[in-house]
Backbone as numpy.savetxt, mean C-alpha at the origin, in Angstrom:
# Nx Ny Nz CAx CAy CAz Cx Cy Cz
-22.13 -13.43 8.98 -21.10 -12.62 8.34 -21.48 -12.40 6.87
-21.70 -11.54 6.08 -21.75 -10.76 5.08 -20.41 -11.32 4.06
-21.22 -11.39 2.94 -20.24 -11.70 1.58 -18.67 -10.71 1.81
-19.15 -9.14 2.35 -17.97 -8.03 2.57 -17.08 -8.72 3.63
-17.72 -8.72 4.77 -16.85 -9.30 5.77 -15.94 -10.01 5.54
-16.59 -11.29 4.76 -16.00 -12.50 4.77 -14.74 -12.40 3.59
-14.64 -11.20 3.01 -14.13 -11.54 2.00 -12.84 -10.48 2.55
-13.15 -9.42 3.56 -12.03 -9.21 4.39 -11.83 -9.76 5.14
-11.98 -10.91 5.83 -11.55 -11.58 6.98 -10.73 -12.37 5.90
-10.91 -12.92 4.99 -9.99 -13.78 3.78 -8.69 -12.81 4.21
-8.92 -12.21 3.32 -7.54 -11.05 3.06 -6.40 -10.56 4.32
-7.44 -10.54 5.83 -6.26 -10.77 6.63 -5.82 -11.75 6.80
-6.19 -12.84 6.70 -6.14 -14.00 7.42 -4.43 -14.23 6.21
-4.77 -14.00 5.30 -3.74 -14.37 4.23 -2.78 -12.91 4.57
-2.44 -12.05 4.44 -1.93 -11.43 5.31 -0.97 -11.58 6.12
-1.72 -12.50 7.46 -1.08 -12.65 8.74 -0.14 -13.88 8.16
-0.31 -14.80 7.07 0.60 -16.17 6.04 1.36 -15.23 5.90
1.64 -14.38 5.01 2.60 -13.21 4.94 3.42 -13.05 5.33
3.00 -12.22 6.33 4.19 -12.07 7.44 5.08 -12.96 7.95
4.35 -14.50 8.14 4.83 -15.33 8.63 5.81 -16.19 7.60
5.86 -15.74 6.62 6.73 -16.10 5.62 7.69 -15.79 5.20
7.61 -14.27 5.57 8.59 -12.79 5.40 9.62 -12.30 6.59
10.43 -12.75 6.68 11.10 -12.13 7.81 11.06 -10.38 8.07
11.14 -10.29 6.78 11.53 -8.42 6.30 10.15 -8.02 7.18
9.26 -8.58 7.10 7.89 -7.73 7.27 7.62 -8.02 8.93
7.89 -9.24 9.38 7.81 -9.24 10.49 8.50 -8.61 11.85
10.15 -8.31 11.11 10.82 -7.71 11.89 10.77 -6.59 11.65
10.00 -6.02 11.00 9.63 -4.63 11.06 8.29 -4.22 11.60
7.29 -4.72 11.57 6.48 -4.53 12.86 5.88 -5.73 12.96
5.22 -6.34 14.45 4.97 -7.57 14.40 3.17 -7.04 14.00
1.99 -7.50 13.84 0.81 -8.03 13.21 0.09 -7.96 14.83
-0.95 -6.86 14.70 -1.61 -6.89 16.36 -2.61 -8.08 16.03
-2.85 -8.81 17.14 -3.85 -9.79 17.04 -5.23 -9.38 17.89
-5.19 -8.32 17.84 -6.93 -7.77 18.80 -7.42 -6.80 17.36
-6.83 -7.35 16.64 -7.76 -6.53 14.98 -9.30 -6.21 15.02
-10.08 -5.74 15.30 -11.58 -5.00 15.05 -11.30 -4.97 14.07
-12.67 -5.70 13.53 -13.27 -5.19 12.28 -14.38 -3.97 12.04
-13.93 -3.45 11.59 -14.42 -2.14 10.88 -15.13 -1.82 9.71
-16.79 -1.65 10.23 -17.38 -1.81 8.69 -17.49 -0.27 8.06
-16.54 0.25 7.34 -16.82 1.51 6.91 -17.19 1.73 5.57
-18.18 2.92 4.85 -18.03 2.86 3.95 -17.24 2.56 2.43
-17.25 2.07 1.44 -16.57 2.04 0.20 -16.46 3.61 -0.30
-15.31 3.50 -0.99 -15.29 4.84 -1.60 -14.51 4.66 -2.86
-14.96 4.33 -3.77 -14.27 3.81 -5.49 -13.57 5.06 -5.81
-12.05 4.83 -6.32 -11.76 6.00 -6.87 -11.64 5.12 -8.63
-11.56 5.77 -9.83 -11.63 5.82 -10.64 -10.27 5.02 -11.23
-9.66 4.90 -11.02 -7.55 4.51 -10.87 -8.19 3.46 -10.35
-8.66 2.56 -9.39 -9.07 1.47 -9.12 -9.51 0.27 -10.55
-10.17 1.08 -11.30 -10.97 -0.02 -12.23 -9.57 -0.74 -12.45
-8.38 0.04 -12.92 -7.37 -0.75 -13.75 -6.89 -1.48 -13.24
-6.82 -1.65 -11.69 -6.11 -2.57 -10.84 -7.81 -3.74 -10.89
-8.96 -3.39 -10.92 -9.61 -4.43 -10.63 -9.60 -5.51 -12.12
-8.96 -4.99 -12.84 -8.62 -5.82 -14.69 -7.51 -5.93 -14.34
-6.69 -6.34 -13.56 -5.26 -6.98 -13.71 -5.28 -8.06 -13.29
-4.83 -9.07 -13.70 -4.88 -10.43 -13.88 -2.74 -10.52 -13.28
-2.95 -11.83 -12.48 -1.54 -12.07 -11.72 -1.57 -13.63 -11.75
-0.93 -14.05 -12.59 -0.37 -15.35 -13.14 0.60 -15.81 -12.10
1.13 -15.49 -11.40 2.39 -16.01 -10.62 1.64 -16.71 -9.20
2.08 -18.01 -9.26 1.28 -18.68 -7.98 2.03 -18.12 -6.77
3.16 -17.47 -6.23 3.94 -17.26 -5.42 2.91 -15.58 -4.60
1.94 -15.18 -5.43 1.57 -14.29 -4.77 0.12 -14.22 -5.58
-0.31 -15.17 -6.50 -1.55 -14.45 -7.00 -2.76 -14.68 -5.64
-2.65 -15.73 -4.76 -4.06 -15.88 -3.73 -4.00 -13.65 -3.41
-2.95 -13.29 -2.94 -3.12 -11.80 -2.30 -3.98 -11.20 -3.03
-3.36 -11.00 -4.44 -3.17 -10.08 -5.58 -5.06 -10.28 -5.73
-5.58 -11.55 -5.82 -6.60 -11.79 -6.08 -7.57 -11.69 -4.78
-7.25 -11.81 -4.08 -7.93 -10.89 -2.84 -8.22 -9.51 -2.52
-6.76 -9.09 -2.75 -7.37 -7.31 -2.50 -8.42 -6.84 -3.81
-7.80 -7.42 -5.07 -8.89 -7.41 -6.53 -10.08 -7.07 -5.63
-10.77 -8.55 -4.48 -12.03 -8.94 -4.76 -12.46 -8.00 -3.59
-11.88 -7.97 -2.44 -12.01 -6.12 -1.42 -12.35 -5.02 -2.19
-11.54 -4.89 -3.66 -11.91 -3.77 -3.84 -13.02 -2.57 -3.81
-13.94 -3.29 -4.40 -14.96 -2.34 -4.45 -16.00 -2.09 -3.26
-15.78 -2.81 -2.09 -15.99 -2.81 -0.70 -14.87 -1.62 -0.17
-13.48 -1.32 -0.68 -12.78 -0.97 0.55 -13.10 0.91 0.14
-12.23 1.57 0.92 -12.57 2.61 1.51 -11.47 3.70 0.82
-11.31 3.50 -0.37 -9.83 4.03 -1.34 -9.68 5.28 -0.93
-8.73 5.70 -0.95 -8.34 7.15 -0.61 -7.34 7.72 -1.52
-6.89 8.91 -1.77 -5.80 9.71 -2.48 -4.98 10.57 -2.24
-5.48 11.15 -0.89 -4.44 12.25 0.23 -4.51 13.45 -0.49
-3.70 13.74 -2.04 -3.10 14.67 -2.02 -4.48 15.33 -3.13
-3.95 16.78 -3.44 -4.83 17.17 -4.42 -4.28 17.57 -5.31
-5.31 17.89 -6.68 -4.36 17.78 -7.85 -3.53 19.19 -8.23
-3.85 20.18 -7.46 -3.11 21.48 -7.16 -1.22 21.20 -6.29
-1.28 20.03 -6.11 -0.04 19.83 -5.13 0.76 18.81 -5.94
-0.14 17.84 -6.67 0.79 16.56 -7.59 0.44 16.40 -8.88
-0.28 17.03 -9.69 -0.94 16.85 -10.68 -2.06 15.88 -11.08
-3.41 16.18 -12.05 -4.09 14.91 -12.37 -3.63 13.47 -13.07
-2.36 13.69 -13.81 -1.73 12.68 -13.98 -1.96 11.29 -12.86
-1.13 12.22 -11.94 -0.53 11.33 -11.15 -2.37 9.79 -10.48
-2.77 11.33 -9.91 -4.04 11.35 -9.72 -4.81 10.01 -10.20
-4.95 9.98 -11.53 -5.20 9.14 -12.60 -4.94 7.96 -12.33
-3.82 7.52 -12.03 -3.15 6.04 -11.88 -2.71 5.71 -10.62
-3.48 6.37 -9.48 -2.81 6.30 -8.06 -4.07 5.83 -7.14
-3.94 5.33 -5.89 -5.05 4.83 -5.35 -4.35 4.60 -4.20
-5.25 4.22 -2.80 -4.99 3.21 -1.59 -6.13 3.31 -0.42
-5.58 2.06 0.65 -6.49 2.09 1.55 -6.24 1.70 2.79
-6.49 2.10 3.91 -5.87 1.39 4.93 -6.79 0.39 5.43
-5.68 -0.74 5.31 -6.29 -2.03 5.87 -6.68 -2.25 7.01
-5.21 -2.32 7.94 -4.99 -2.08 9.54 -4.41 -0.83 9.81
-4.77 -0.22 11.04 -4.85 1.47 11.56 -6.07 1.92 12.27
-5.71 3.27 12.69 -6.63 3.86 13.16 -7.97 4.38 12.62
-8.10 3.91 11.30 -9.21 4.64 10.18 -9.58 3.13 9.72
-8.97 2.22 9.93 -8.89 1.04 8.51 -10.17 0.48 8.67
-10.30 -0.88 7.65 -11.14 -1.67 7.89 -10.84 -2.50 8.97
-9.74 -2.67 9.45 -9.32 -3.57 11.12 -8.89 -2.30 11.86
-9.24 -2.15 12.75 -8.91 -1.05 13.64 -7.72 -1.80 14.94
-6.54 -1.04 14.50 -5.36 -1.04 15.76 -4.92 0.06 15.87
-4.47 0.53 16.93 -3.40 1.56 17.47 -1.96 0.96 17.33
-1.67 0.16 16.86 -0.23 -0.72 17.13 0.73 -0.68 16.03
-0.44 -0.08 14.62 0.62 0.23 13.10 -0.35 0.43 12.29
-0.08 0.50 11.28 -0.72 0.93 9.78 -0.45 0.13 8.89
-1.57 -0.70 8.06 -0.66 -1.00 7.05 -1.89 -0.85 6.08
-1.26 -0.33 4.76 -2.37 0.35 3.56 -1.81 -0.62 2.38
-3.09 -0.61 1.53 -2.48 -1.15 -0.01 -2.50 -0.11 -0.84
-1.53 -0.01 -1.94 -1.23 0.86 -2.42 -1.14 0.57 -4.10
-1.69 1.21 -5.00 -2.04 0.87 -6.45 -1.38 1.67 -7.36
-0.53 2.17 -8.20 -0.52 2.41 -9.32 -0.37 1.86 -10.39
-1.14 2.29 -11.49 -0.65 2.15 -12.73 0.16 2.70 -13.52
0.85 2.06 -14.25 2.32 1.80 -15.40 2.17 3.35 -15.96
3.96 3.68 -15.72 4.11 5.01 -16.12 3.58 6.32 -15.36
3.88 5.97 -13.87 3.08 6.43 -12.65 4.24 7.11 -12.14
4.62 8.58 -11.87 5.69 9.11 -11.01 5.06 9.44 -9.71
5.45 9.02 -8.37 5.22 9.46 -7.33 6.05 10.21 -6.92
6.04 11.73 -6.85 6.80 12.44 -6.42 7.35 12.03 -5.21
8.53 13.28 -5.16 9.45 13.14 -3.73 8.87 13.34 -2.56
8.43 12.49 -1.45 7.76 13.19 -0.32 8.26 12.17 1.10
7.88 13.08 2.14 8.12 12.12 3.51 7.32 12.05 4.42
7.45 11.65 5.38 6.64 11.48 6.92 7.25 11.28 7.86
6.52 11.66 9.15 7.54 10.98 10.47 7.78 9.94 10.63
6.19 9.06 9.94 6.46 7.44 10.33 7.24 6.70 9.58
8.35 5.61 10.35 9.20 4.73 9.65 8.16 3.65 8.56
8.63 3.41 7.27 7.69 2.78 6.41 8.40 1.87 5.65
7.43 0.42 5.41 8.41 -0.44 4.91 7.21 -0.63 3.80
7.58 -0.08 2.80 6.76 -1.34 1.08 7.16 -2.35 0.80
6.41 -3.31 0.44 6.44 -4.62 0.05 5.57 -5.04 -1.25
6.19 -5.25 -2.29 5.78 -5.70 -3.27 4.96 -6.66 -3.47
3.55 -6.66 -4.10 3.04 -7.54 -4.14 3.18 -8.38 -5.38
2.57 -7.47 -6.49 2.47 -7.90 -8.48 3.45 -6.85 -8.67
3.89 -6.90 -9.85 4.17 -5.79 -10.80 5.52 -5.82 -10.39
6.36 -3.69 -10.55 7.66 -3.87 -9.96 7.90 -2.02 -10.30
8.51 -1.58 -9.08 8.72 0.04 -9.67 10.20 0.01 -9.03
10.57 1.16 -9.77 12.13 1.80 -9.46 11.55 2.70 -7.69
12.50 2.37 -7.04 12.25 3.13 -5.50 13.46 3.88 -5.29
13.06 5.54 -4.73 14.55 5.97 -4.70 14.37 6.87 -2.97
15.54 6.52 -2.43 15.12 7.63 -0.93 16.42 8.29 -0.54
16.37 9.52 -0.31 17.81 10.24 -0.65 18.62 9.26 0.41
19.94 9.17 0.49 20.80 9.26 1.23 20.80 7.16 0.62
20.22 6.66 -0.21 20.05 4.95 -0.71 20.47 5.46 -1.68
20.91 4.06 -2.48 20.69 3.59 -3.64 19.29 3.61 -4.44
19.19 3.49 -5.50 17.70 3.83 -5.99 18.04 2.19 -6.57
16.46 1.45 -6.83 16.29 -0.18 -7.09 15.30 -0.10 -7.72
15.25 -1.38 -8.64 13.77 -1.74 -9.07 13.53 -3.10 -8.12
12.43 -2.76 -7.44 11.70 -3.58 -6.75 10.91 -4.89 -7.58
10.91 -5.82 -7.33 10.03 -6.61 -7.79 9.06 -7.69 -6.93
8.34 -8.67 -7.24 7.24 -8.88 -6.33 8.01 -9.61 -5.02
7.43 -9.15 -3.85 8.08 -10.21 -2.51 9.33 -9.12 -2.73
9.92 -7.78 -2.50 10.77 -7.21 -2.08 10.08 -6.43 -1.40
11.18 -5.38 -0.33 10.73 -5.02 0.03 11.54 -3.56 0.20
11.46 -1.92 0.66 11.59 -1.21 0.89 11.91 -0.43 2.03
12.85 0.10 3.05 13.09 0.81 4.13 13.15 2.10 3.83
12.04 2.79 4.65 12.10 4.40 4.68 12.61 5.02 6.30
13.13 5.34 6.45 13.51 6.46 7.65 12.44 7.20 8.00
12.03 7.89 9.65 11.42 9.06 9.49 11.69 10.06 8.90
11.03 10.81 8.24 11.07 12.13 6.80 12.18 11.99 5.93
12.87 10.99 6.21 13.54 10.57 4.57 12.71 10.86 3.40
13.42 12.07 2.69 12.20 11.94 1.23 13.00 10.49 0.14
11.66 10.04 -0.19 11.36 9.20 -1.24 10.35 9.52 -2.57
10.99 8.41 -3.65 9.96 8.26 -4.34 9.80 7.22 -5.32
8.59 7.01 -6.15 8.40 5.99 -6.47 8.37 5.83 -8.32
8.67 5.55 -9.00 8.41 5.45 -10.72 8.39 4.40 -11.03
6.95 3.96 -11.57 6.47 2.82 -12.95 7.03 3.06 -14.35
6.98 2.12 -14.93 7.84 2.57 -16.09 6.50 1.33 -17.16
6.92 0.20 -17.57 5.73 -0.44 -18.09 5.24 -1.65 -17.78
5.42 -1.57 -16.19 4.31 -2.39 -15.45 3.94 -1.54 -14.29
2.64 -2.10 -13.58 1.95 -1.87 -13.00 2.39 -1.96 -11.65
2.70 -1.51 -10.19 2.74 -2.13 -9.06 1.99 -1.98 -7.85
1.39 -2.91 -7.26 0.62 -3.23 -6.62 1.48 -3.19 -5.06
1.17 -2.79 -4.15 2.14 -2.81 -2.81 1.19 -2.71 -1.37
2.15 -3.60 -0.64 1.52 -3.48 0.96 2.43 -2.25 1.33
2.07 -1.29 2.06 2.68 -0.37 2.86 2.91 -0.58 4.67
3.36 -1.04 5.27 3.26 -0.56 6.71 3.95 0.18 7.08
3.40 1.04 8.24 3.79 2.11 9.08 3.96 2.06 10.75
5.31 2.10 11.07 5.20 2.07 12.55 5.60 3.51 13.23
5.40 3.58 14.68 5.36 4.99 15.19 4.86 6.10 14.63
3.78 7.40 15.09 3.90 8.38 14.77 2.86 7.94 13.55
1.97 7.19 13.80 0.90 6.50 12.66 -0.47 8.14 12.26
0.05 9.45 12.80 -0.91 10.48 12.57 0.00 11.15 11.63
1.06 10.86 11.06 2.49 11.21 9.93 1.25 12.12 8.82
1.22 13.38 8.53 1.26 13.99 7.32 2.38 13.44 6.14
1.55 13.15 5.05 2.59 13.26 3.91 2.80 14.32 3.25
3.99 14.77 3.31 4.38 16.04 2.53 4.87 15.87 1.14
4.57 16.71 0.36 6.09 16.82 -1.01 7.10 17.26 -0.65
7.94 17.10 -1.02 9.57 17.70 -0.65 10.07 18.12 -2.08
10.35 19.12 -2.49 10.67 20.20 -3.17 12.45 20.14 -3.22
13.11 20.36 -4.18 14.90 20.71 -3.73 15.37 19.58 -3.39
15.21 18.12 -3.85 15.86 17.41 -3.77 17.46 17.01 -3.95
């Protein structure tokens, strides 16, 4: 096994502690245990460096925080949208990757679950999907708003309920937040913007 491997097999393995710690996360989708590993290319986006200089003092979550850090520049970052649809701003301070899924570095058909990066002073516009989605805080802490809720500031170890195409969205203000995403049903979900909120 390879320094890469091994250093994602870490990261699920801590992960699957996770869940098992979290009620929120487990009763929202359970964790397939026939995970393939998936060696796919890296793909650095630029919004990454700042998450790989963040430092997480809190013993209650730094083993994660310091895991996905050390994935990073192995994993397979992505950005979805383009800067004609959300701006380079956004662009700038935004990042992710799917862990487990049909693309990920563990390959399941059974859910999705991506990590998700911005940096401080980060608006994620209003947008939705078919698939039901739960965020979970890892470091940091953002305001979460999804029409028809209350809008919250999240902080580390909370967690988030989205509806199918419920629009949501997300704002940093002056910290950073770091997040697990999972996705159940309907895991081929386009993300849209939603306009006319």
């Amino acid at each position: 096994m390879t320094n890469k491997d091994q250093l994602f097999d870490n990261l699920k393995k801590e992960i699957f502690l996770l869940w098992s710690s979290h009620k929120n996360l487990n009763e929202f989708v359970k964790l397939p245990r026939n995970l393939k590993y998936n060696s796919i290319p890296n793909n650095k986006i630029e919004s990454v460096k700042i998450l790989e200089s963040w430092e997480e003092n809190d013993s209650s979550i730094k083993s994660i925080h310091k895991l996905i850090k050390q994935v990073s520049p192995y994993a397979n970052w992505r950005q979805t949208y383009e800067e004609k649809d959300i701006g380079k701003n956004f662009l700038d301070k935004f990042a992710y990757f799917e862990l487990f899924g049909p693309t990920g570095h563990f390959l399941t058909s059974e859910m999705s679950l991506y990590v998700i990066f911005f940096d401080k002073e980060t608006y994620y516009t209003w947008h939705n999907h078919e698939a039901e989605e739960l965020y979970f805080v890892i470091s940091g802490n953002a305001k979460f708003e999804s029409k028809g809720d209350r809008s919250e500031v999240l902080y580390k170890t909370r967690s988030r309920f989205h509806k199918s195409f419920q629009p949501h969205s997300l704002t940093t203000i002056n910290e950073k937040c770091l997040c697990l995403v999972a996705w159940r049903d309907k895991l081929n979900s386009e993300v849209r913007v939603v306009n006319n909120i």
